[in-house]
C-alpha positions in Angstrom: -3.2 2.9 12.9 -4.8 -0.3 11.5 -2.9 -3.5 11.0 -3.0 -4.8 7.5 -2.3 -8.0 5.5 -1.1 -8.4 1.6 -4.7 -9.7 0.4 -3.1 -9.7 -3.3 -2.4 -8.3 -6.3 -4.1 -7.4 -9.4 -4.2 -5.5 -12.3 -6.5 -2.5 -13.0 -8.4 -2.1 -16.6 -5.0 -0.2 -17.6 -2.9 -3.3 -16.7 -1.2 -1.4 -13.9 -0.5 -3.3 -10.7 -1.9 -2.9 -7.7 -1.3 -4.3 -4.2 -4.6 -5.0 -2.2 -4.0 -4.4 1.8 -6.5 -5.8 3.5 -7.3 -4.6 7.4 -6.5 -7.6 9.9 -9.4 -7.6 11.5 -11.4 -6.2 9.3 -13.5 -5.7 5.8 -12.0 -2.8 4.3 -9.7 -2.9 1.9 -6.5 0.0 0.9 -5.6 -0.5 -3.0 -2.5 1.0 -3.9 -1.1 1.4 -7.3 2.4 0.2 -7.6 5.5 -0.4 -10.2 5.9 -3.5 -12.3 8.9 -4.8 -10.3 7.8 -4.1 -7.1 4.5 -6.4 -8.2 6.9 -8.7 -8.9 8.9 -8.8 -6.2 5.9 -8.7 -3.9 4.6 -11.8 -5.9 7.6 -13.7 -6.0 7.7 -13.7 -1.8 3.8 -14.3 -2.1 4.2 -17.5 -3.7 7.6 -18.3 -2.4 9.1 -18.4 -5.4 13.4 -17.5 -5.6 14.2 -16.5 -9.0 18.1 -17.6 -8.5 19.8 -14.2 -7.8 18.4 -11.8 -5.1 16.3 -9.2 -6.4 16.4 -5.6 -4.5 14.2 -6.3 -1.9 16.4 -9.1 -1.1 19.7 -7.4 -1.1 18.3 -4.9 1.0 17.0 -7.4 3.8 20.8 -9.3 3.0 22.4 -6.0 4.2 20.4 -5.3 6.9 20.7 -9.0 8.5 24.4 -8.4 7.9 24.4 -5.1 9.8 22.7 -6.3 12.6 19.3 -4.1 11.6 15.8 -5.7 12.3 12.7 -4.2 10.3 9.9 -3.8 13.4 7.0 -2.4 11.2 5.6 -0.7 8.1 3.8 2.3 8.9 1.6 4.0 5.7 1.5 7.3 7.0 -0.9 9.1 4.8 -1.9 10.3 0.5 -0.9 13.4 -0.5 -0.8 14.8 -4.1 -2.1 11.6 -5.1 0.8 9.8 -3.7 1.1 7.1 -0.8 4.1 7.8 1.9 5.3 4.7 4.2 7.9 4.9 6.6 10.3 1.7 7.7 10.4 1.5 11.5 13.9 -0.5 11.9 15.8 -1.0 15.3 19.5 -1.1 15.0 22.6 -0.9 18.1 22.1 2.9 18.1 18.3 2.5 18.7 14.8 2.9 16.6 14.8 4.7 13.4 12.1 5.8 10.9 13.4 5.8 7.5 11.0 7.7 4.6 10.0 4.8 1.9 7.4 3.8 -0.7 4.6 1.9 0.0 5.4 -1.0 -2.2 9.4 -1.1 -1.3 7.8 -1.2 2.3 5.6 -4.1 1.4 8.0 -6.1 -0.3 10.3 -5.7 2.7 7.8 -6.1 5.0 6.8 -9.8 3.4 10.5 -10.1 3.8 11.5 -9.5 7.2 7.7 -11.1 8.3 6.9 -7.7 9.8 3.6 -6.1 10.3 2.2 -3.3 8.1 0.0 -0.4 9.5 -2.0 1.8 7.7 -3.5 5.5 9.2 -6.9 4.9 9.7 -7.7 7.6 8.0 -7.0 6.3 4.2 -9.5 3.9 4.9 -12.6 7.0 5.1 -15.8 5.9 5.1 -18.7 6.8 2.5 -20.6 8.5 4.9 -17.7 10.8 6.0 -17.2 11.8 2.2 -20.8 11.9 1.4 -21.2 14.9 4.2 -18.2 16.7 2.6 -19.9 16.8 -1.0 -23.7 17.4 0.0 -26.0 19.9 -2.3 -27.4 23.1 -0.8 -23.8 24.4 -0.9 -22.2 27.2 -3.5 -21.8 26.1 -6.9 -18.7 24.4 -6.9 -15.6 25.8 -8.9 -13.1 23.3 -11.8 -11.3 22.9 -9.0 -13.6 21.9 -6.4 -15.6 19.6 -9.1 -12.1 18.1 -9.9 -11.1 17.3 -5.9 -14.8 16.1 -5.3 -14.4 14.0 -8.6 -11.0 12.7 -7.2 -12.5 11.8 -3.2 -15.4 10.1 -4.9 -12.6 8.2 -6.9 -11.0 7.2 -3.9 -13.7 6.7 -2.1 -15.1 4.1 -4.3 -11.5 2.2 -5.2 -11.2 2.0 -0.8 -15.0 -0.3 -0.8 -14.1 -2.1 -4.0 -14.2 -6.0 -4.0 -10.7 -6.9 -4.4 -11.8 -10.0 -7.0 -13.4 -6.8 -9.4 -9.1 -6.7 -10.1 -7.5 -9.0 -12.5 -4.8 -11.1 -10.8 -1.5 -10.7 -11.1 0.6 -13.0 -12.7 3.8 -12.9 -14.8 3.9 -15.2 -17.5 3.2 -18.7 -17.1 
């Protein structure tokens, strides 16, 4: 696992947020596509900003202080199906639990509780590692081979892009 930091949030060419997780110690950078109001509830902890009433991610850390419960970590455990999976690694009285999550609720959360986020090493891939998977010399590929190269070379380019190529993030002004 490799500890990450919120590096920001931006917007793709689609105007669909995403949250930029940055490694630690590190150059790499995870993008992950998120919902519109867990963008802004990420945002509105980023800039500590309180919008009055608690949003979700606040009633959820209110009810967890309340119950004693402390958030230790984020994990992002891997991508399947297209789909990021995180898992909330909370201590209560009865001991450690992991409770199944998504990535953004786990972010905002995280930002919440000022707990560390880890990511698998292995979403961050490098080129080389994906270069060797789609070398020539090999069968003509079938729709569906040509379609999961088409989506690893996807990845693999949205995991090394510079996160200023992403319009920021910003509701209304």
């Amino acid at each position: 696992m490799v500890q990450v930091v919120v590096h920001g949030l931006g917007l793709d060419v689609n105007h669909g947020p995403v949250v930029l997780l940055k490694e630690a110690e590190g150059e790499r950078v995870l993008p992950i596509w998120i919902g519109h109001p867990e963008a802004h509830s990420i945002q509105m902890k980023l800039e500590n900003q309180d919008c009055g009433r608690p949003l979700t991610h606040d009633l959820m850390k209110s009810v967890m202080d309340l119950l004693e419960a402390r958030l230790l970590r984020v994990e992002i455990t891997k991508l399947q199906d297209s789909t990021y999976y995180a898992e909330l690694v909370v201590r209560t009285d009865a001991g450690e639990a992991r409770i199944d999550a998504r990535p953004s609720d786990s972010i905002a959360l995280a930002l919440r509780f000022d707990a560390p986020i880890w990511a698998e090493d292995g979403l961050f891939r490098s080129p080389e590692t994906e270069q060797s998977d789609t070398e020539s010399g090999q069968p003509e590929e079938t729709d569906e081979q040509r379609a999961e190269r088409q989506k690893t070379e996807l990845q693999r380019r949205l995991r090394h892009i510079d996160p200023s190529s992403f319009g920021y993030y910003r509701l209304g002004d």
